[in-house]
N, C-alpha and C positions, 0 to 999 in steps of 0.2 A: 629389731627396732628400726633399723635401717630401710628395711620395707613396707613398714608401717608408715614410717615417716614418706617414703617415697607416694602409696598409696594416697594418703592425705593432701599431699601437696598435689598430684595429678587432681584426685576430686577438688579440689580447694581450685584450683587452675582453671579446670575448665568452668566450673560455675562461679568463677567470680567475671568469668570474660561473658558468658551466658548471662549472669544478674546484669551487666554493664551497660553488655549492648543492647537489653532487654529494655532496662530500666529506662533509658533514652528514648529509647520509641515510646513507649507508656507513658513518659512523660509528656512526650510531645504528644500524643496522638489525646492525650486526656484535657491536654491545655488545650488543642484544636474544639476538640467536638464538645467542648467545655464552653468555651466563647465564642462557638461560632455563632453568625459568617467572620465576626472578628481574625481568628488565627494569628492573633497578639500578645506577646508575654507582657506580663506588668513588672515594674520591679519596685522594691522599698525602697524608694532616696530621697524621701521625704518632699519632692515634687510639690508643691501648691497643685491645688485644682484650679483649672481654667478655662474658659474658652478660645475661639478660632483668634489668631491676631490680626487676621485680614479680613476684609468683612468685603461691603461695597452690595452696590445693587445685582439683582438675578440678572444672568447673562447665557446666550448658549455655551458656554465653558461650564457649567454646572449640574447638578442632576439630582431631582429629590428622592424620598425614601421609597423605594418597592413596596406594593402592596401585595403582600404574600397569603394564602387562601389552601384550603385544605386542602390536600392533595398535588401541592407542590413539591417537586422535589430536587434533588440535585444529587450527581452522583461521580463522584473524583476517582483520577488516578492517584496513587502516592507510593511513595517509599516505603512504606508500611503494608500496601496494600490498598484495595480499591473500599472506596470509603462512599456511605449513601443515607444522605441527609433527607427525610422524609416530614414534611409539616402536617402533622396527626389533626390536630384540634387548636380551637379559640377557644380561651379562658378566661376567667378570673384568677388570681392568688394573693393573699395576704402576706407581706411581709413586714415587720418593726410596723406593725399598724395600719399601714396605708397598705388598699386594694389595688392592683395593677391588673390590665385587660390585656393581656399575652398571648403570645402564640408558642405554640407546642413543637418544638423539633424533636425527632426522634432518631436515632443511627445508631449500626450495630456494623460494629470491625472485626477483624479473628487476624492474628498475628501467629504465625512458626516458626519458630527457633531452635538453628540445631547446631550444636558444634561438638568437635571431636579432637582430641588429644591425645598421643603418645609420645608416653615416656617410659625409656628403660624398661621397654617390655609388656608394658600396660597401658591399656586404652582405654578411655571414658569418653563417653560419649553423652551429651545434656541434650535434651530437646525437651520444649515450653509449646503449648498450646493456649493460646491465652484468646477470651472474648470478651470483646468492650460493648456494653447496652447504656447506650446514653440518653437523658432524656432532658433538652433545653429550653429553658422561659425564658421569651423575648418581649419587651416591650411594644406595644402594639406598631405606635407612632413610629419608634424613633428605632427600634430592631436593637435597644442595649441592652446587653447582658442582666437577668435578674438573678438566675437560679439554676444548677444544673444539678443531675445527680447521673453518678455514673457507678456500672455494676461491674466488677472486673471481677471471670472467673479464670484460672490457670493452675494448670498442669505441667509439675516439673518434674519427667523423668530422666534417672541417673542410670548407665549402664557401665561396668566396667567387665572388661575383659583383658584375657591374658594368666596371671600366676592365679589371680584374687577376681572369683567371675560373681557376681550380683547385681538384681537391679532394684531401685528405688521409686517410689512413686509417692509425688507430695500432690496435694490440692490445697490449692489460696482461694477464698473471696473476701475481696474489700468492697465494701459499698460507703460511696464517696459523694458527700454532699455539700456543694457551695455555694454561698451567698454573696453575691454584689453588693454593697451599700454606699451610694447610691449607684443605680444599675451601670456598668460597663459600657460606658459608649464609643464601640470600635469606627464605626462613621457618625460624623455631624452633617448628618442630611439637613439641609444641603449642599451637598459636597461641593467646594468650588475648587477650581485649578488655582495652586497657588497661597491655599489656606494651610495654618495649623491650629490643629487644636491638641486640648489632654484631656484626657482621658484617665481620672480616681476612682478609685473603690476602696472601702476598708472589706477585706473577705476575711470571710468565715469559713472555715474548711471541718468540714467532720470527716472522719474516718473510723468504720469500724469493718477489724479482722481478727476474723478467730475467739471474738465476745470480748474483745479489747477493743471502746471505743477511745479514742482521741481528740484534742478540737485542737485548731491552730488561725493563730488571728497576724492578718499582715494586709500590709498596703500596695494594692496595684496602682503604680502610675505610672503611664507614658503617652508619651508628644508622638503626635503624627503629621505628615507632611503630604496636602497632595502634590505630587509633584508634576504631574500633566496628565492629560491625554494622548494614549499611544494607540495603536494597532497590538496586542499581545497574541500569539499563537498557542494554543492549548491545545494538544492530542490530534494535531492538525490542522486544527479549525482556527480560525482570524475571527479577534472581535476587538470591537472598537471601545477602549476602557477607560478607567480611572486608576493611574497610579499612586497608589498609598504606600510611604514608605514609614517606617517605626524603627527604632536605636532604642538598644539600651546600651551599655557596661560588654555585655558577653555576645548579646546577637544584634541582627540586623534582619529586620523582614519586611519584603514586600506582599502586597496582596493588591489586586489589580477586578476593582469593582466594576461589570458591565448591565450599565442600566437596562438593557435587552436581558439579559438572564435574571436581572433581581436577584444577582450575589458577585460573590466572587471567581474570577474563571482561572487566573495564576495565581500561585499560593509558593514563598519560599521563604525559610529561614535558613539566615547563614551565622556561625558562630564568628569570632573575632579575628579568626585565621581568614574568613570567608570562604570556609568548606562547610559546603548546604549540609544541612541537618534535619532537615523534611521540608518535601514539594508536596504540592499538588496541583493536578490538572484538571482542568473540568471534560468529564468524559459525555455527559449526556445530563437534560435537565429538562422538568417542564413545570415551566411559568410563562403567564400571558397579563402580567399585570392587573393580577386578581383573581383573572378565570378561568377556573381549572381544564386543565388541557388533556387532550387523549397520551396516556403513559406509552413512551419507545422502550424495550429493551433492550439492552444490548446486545441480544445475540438476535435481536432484528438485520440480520447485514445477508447478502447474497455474493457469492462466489461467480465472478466475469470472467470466461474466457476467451479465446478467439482460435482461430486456423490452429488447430491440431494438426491438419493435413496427415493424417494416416494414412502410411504407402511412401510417404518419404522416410531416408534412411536418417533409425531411429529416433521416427516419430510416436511411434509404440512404445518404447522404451521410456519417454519423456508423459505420456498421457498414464501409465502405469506408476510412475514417480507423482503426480499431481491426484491420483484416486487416493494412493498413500496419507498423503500430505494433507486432504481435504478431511480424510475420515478421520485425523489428528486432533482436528482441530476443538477447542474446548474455549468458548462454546460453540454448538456447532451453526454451521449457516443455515437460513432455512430453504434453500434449495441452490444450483447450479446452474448457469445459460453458458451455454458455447454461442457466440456470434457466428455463424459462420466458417466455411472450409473446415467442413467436418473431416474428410478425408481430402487427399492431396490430387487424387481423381475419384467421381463418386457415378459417372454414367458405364451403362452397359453397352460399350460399339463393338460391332462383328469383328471378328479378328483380332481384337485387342484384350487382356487383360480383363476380368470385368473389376467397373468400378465398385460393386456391390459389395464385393469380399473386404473390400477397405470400410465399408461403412458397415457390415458387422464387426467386425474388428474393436471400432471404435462403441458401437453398443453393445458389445460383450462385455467392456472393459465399464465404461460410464456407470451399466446396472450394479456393481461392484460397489457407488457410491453408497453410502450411510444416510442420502437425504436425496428428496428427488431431481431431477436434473432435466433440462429442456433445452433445445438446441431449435436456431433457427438454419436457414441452407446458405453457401457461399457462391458465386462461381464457379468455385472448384469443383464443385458436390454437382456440379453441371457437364463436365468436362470427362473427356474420355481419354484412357491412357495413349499420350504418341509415339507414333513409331518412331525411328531413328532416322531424322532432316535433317541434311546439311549435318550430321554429325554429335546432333544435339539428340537429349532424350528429354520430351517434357509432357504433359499433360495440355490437353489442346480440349478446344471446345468441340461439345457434341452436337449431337441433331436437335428436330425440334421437341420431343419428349427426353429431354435431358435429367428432367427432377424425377424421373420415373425409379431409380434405384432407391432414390432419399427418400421418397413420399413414401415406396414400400417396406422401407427400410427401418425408419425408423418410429418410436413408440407416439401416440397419443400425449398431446396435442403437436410436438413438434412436426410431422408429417406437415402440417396443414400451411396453407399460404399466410393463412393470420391466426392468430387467437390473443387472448389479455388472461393477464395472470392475476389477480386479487389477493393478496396480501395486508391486511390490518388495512390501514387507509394510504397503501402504496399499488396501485393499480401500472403493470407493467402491458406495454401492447408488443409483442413480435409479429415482424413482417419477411417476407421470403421477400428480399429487394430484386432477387431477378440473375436472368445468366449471363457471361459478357455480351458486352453492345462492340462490337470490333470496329465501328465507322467512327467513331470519335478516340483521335489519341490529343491528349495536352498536358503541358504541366510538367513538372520535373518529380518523380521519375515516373511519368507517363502510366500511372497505373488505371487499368481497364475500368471502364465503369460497366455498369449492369443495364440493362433494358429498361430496368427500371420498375415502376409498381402498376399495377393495372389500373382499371377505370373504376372496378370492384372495391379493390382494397384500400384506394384512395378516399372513397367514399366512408368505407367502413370506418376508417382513421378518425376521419371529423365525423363522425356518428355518434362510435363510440367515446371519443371523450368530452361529446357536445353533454353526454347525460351524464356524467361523474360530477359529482360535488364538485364548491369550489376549492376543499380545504385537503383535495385528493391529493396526491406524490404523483405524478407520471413520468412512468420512462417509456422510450421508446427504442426499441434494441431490432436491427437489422444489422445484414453483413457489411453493406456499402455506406460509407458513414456518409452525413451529411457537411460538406467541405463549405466552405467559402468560395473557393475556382472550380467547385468541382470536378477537380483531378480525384478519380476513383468513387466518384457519387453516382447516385441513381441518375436515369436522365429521362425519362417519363415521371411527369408529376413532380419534378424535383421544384419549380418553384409554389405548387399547392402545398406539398407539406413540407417546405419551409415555415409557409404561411401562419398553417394552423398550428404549429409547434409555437412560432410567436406566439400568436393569438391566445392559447393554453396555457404557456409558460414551460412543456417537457424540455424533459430531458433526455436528448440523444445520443446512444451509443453503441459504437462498429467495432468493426475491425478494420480484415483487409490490407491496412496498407502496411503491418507489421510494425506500426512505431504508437507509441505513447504520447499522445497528441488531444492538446484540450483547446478549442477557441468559444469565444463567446459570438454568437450569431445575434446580429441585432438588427429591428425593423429602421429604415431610414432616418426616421425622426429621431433614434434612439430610445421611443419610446416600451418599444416590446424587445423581449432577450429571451433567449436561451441557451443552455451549455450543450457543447456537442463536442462528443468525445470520441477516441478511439485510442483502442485498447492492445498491447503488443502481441506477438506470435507465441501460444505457449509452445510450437513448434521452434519454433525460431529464436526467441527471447527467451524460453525457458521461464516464463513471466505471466500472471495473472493478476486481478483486482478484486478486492473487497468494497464493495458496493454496499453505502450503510445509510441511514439518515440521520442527521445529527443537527435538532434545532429545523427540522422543515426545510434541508438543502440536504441533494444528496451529494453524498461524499464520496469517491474513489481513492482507496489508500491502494499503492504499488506492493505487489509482492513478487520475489524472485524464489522459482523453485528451485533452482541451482545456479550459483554463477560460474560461468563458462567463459572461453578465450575461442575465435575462431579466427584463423589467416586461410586466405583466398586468394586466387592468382592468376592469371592471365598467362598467353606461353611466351616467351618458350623458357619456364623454370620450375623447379618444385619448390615447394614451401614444408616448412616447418617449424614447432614451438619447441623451447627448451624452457627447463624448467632453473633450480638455481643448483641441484644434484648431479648436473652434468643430463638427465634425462632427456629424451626428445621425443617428438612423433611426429613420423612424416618419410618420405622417403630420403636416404641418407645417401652420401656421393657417390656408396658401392652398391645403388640401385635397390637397397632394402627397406620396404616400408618397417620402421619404427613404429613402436604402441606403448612405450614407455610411460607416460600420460595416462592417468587414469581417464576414464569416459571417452577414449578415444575415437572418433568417427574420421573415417577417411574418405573420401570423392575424389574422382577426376573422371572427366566425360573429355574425349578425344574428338575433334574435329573432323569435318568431308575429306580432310583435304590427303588424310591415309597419312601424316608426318606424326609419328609418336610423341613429336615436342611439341606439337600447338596442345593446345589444351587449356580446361578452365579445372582446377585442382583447389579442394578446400582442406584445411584440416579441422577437428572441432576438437577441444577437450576440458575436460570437469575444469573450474575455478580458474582465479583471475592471473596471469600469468604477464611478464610482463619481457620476454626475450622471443627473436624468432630469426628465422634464416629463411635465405635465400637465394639458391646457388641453380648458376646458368646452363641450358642444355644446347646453346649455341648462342652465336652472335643476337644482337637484337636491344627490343627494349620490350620490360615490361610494366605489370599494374599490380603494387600488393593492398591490400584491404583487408585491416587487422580488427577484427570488432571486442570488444568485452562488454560482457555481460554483467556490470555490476547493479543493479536495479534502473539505471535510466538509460544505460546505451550508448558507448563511447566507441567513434569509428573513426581508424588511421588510414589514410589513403596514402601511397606512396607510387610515383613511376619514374625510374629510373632504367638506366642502360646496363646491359650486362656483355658475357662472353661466356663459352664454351668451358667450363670450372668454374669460373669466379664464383665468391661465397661472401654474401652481406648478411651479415650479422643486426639487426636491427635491437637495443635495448632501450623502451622507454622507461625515462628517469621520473617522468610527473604524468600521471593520466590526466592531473586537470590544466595541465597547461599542454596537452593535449587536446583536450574539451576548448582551451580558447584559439587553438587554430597557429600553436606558435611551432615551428621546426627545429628548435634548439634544446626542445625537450625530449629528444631522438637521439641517440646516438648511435649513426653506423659507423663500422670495422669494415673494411674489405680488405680480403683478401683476393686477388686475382686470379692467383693460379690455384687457386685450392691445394695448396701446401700445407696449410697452418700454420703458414709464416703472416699474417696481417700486412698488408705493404704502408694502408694510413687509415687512421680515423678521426671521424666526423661527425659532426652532428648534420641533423638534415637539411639543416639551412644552410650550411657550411657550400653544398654541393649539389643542392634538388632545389631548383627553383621555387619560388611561392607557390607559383600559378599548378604546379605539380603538388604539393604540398596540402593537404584539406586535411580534417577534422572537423567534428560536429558530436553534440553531446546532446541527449535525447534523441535525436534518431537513427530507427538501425531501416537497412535495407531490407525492402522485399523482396517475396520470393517470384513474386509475379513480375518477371523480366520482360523487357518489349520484345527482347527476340524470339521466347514463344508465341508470341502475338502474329508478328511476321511471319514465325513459321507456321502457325493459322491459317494465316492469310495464302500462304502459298499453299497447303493442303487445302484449301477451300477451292482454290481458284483450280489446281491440276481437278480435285475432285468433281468437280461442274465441268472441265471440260472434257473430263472421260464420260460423264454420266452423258452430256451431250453428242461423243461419238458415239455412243452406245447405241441412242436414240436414235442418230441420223443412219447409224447402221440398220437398226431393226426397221426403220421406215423403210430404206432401199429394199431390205429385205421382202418387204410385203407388199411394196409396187411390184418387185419383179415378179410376186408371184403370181401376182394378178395378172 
């Protein structure tokens, strides 16, 4: 009996937790798409019916009713699940006599429930498949509730395992039909800031399941409040709304109407503790104040990425994590753009390395994607691997056919100086912005600009979107973004297609500078704009973007493929990170490189100068970490620069004096009072002699001056350093003046022979 008993109560257990939390959503989700755009409970307390108690003349603080037209729709995030309100038909219906002229909403949800329990041996496990088919009459004028009827099917199976193994399978359909009398009116359009009104009905409720039907008669009423006009954020997106708030007894909700969408775009009930009990966000909608619009779907989004630079140490590793990660994706994008610095050097120069092997590499790997992928060229894809200057190893620019690896290199259309991509009514143009321009450096951190665009392609730019509709999408994706100071921008034609980007209204988007960076470019008068963006290093930042349209603006949401911790250094010291298990990576006082740190990446490049301790030393490793060290390989001062990778880019700068042992411990305590530039949210330990004896500790401010002291949040550093520029520059200049003795040799030569 005892195990009978046990049995029972396990099944009894888990499906009464499974009915609960079940019931709760059904409840809500039926009272939602029951009244909507309302998303307002009624309650019986015998409430008078009434109107607004503030009245007064129209004013801009207010907003009339939407005129909603077939083929409108809207389509929410929630707790529940993603919910999508579709207006089928205009009608007529009769109800208690009187004819009403309506509109038809239709939405269908599907809810999963699964839960599992053990006890004493035995396990059951419940999982619910349930789908909501709802179908809403709205009052033509005024959008109040008339009539809903909603089809709930569900499936609940029981599995138990353990002593007692069986499983269970029940099927419910209730079909549920309600009536307003007089219709539900969730807004009194028109809505003024400031008003209340109530909102009565006598409802009728039918219910039949299983050939038992039921009726049930009760009173909705409740008072609503607008309480202003806000700015509200839904699913990323800003809209400028109306706040409507409702009280009962048990909940409180708001719902936040925006006259640009004709509904609602926040949606939240909180019960009397104030722990929300269904949200909703508005994900995607199209209404134009009557007429019917061209439908987005949501898996209309495209995948941005930037400087791969394949050939840096593990940048292969990082582009093979992001093919993973893209092929994941549900739903999926409908194709991929690399901006730029496909590989880390991409030209073929004699003697060196060829750049080519790097940019199969990178389209070995790409074709691998699940959707098509197009890539425009960087700089880098220009650049020929360098020899060893001055002590440094970097990639330097090539000759005058530098794009000759890339253009052979890689697939249709990306080879090409231009092409436009068509996509439903988003028309994308790529341009190859060009190789570096080495005669102009400015700007902080002096990154290279490009030659820029030709006389051709310029042309083509204002060609091509001179004959697109007016109601087209445009972007405009190159490697060298278009700046404000242009630090790092094209520099031929840079201010023609500034121009025409005004003029159109595109949208511009780079790379290059390795940071995530958005400015609004605007013509003089302020009368023309556009967004121009650039996009972080998926080499560098481990970081890419989802590029969508939402409402006829494109939208860039951030995503991190990994977050990462990376400390960098200057000499004469090594660096390394610890973790909170005592682990580290890096080289340790008895001259061993550590790898204890998952994802470990280790660098150091050595200096002209032949001294082992000068050096620039990085360590890189998987996730956000927040300890690291710093111990001295002789007298001196040096530079640390701590980056984390947690989706926007948080970077420590530290310079400080050392000696021959000493060991600084660095732990920060706040990253985001790191992000505001404060040194108290550092705490160094030194030890001097490297004992392990600590002699004092401090925080950074205690001991490192301000002016020493930097943080910044959102930008990370690039890889494009001035000093390979310089070392450019002096490989340019020794090579012109060998290539010149050469000449003036071969000349001699051939006077003397003569």
């Amino acid at each position: 009996m005892r195990t009978k008993w046990t049995i029972a109560r396990a099944v009894d257990w888990n499906w009464g937790n499974a009915v609960n939390s079940t019931s709760t959503i059904f409840a809500l989700l039926i009272l939602l798409v029951s009244a909507f755009p309302a998303g307002a409970a009624g309650r019986d307390d015998g409430t008078p019916p009434g109107g607004r108690s503030s009245g007064g003349d129209p004013s801009p603080n207010q907003t009339a009713a939407p005129s909603w037209s077939v083929g409108n729709h809207w389509k929410y995030s929630s707790s529940a699940g993603p919910l999508d309100f579709v207006m089928t038909s205009e009608t007529t219906i009769s109800q208690n006599g009187t004819v009403y002229e309506v509109r038809l909403l239709t939405s269908t949800s599907t809810i999963h429930y699964s839960a599992t329990s053990t006890d004493e041996g035995i396990s059951v496990t419940v999982t619910s498949d349930t789908q909501i088919d709802t179908a809403t009459y709205y009052i033509a004028d005024t959008l109040a509730t008339l009539k809903s009827e909603t089809t709930t099917d569900c499936t609940v199976t029981s599995t138990v395992s353990g002593p007692y193994v069986g499983t269970t399978t029940n099927q419910y359909t209730t079909v549920q039909v309600t009536a307003y009398d007089p219709p539900f009116n969730t807004y009194d359009f028109p809505i003024q800031i400031g008003e209340t009104w109530t909102a009565s009905s006598q409802v009728t409720t039918t219910s039949t399941s299983g050939g038992t039907t039921t009726t049930m008669n009760s009173t909705y009423c409740t008072n609503f409040t607008c309480a202003g006009r806000e700015e509200i954020t839904a699913n990323e997106v800003k809209y400028d709304s109306f706040k409507i708030v409702s009280c009962s007894d048990n909940y409180t909700q708001y719902s936040y109407y925006c006259p640009e969408v004709g509904n609602f775009v926040y949606y939240e009930t909180l019960d009397a503790s104030n722990a929300s009990l269904m949200k909703m966000e508005l994900l995607e909608y199209v209404y134009s104040g009557g007429t019917p619009a061209p439908r987005w779907s949501l898996s209309d989004f495209f995948v941005m990425a930037a400087d791969t630079h394949i050939g840096a140490p593990g940048a292969e590793e990082i582009l093979k994590d992001f093919v993973t990660c893209v092929n994941s994706m549900n739903p999926k994008p409908r194709f991929v753009m690399i901006a730029g610095d496909v590989s880390d050097w991409g030209a073929d120069l004699a003697g060196c390395p060829p750049g080519s092997d790097n940019l199969k590499k990178a389209r070995d790997e790409l074709d691998k994607l699940n959707v098509d992928w197009y890539s425009v060229p960087g700089n880098h894809d220009a650049r020929g691997w360098g020899p060893r200057i001055l002590g440094a190893i970097g990639s330097l620019p090539g000759d005058g056919d530098a794009f000759k690896a890339y253009e052979s290199t890689m697939p249709t259309p990306s080879y090409q100086k231009e092409y436009a991509l068509e996509y439903d009514k988003l028309e994308i143009l790529a341009l190859n912005s060009g190789a570096d321009a080495l005669s102009s450096f400015k700007g902080d951190p002096m990154l290279p600009e490009s030659k820029g665009i030709s006389d051709a392609q310029e042309q083509w730019v204002e060609e091509t979107l001179a004959k697109l509709p007016s109601d087209r999408q445009k972007i405009l994706i190159l490697h060298h973004p278009l700046t404000e100071d242009q630090d790092g921008s094209v520099t031929n034609h840079y201010s023609d297609l500034v121009e025409t980007c005004l003029e159109h209204g595109v949208t511009v988007i780079g790379g290059h500078s390795h940071a995530r960076v958005h400015a609004l470019m605007e013509s003089p008068d302020k009368a023309y704009r556009f967004d121009s963006w650039q996009v972080p290093s998926l080499a560098d930042q481990r970081a890419f973007e989802l590029v969508s349209l939402v409402n006829g603006k494109v939208v860039l949401t951030h995503r991190v493929l990994a977050k990462s911790t990376r400390i960098g250094s200057h000499s004469p010291v090594h660096v390394g990170i610890l973790n909170t298990d005592g682990g580290s990576s890096g080289i340790d006082q008895n001259g061993t490189l550590k790898q204890d740190l998952p994802g470990t990446v280790y660098i150091r490049l050595n200096y002209a100068s032949g001294d082992p301790n000068d050096s620039v030393e990085t360590v890189s490793v998987d996730g956000l970490q927040k300890s690291f060290y710093v111990w001295g390989l002789k007298e001196g001062a040096y530079a640390v620069e701590v980056e984390v990778n947690d989706g926007e880019g948080q970077i420590l700068r530290i310079n400080a004096s050392t000696r021959k042992g000493q060991v600084d411990t660095f732990e920060v305590t706040d990253w985001n009072a790191v992000a505001q530039g404060r040194p108290d949210s550092v705490k160094v330990t030194r030890d001097v002699n490297g004992d392990g004896r600590p002699e004092t500790t401090f925080t950074a401010g205690q001991s490192i001056s301000e002016n020493d002291f930097k943080a910044t949040k959102g930008i990370t550093k690039s890889t494009d350093k001035p000093s390979w520029y310089l070392i450019g520059m002096v490989v340019i200049v020794v090579a012109v003046i060998a290539v010149g003795l050469v000449i003036n040799r071969r000349r001699r030569k051939g006077s003397l022979g003569t």
